[in-house]
C-alpha positions in Angstrom: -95.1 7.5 86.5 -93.9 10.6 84.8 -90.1 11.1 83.0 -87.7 13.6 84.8 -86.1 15.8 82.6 -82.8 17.7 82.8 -82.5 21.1 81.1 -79.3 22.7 81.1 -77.9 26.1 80.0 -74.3 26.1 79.6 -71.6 28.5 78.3 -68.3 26.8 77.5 -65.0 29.0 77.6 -62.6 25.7 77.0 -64.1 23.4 74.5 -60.8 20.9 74.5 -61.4 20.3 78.5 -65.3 19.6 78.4 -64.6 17.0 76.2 -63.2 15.3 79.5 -66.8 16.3 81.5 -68.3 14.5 78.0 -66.8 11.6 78.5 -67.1 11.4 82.6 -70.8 12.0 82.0 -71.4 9.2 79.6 -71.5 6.6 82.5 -73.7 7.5 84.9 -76.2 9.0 82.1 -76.2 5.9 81.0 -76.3 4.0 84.1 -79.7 6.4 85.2 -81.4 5.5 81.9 -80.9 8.8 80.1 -81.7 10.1 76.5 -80.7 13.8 75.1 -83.6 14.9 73.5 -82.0 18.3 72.7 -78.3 18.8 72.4 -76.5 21.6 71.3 -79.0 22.2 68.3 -79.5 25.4 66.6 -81.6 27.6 68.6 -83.2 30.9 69.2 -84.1 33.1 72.1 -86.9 35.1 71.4 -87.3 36.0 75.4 -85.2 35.9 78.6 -81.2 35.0 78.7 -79.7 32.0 77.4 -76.4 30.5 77.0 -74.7 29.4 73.8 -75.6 25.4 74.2 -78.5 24.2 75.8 -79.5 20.4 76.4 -82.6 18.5 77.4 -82.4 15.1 78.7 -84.6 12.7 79.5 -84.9 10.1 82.4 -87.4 7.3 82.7 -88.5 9.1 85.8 -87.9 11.9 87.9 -86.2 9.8 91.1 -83.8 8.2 88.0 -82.9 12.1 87.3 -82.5 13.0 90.4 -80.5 9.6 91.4 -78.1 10.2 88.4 -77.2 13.8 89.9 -76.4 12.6 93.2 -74.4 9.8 91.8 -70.7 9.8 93.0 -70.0 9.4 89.5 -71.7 12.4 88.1 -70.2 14.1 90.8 -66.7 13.4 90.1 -67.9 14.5 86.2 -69.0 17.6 87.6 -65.5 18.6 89.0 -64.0 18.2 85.0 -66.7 21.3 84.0 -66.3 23.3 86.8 -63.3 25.7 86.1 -64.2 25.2 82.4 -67.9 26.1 81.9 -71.0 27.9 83.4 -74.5 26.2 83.9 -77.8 26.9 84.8 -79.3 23.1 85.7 -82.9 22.4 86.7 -84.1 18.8 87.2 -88.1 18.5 86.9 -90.2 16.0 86.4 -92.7 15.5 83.2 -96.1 16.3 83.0 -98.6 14.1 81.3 -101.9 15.7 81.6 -104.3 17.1 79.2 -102.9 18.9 76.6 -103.9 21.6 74.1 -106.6 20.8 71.4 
């Protein structure tokens, strides 16, 4: 079964009230199974927008990504963001086909 994957692009204008999202988050992540693969790193975009922090994270599948969105927990973590941040969220699931070479 493949992983699900969320990738987020996110702009923060109050860096002091995302640290309550942070922490709201932390539970249901965890609760779903998930793994940042990517967050915050340095980074550089060579084509199309961006946002000034990007994060990848990883679910053991893509009903476990999609179960921790719905979640009424990640959905109360959402409100804490909301007034305090912009993001651009897609949930997808992995591929694990053939690959190049």
């Amino acid at each position: 079964m493949p992983k699900g994957y969320w990738i987020a692009h996110v702009d923060i204008v109050d860096q002091e009230k995302y640290k309550a999202y942070v922490t709201a988050n932390a539970e249901p992540l965890k609760k779903h199974g998930a793994r940042f693969l990517v967050r915050a790193g340095r980074f550089e975009n060579p084509e199309g927008e961006s946002r000034t922090r990007n994060a990848v994270i990883e679910f053991p599948s893509y009903q476990a990504a999609l179960d921790c969105w719905k979640s009424p927990e990640y959905q109360r973590a959402i409100k804490l963001r909301a007034d305090v941040s912009t993001i651009d969220l897609i949930i997808i699931e992995g591929y694990e086909g053939p690959q190049p070479g």
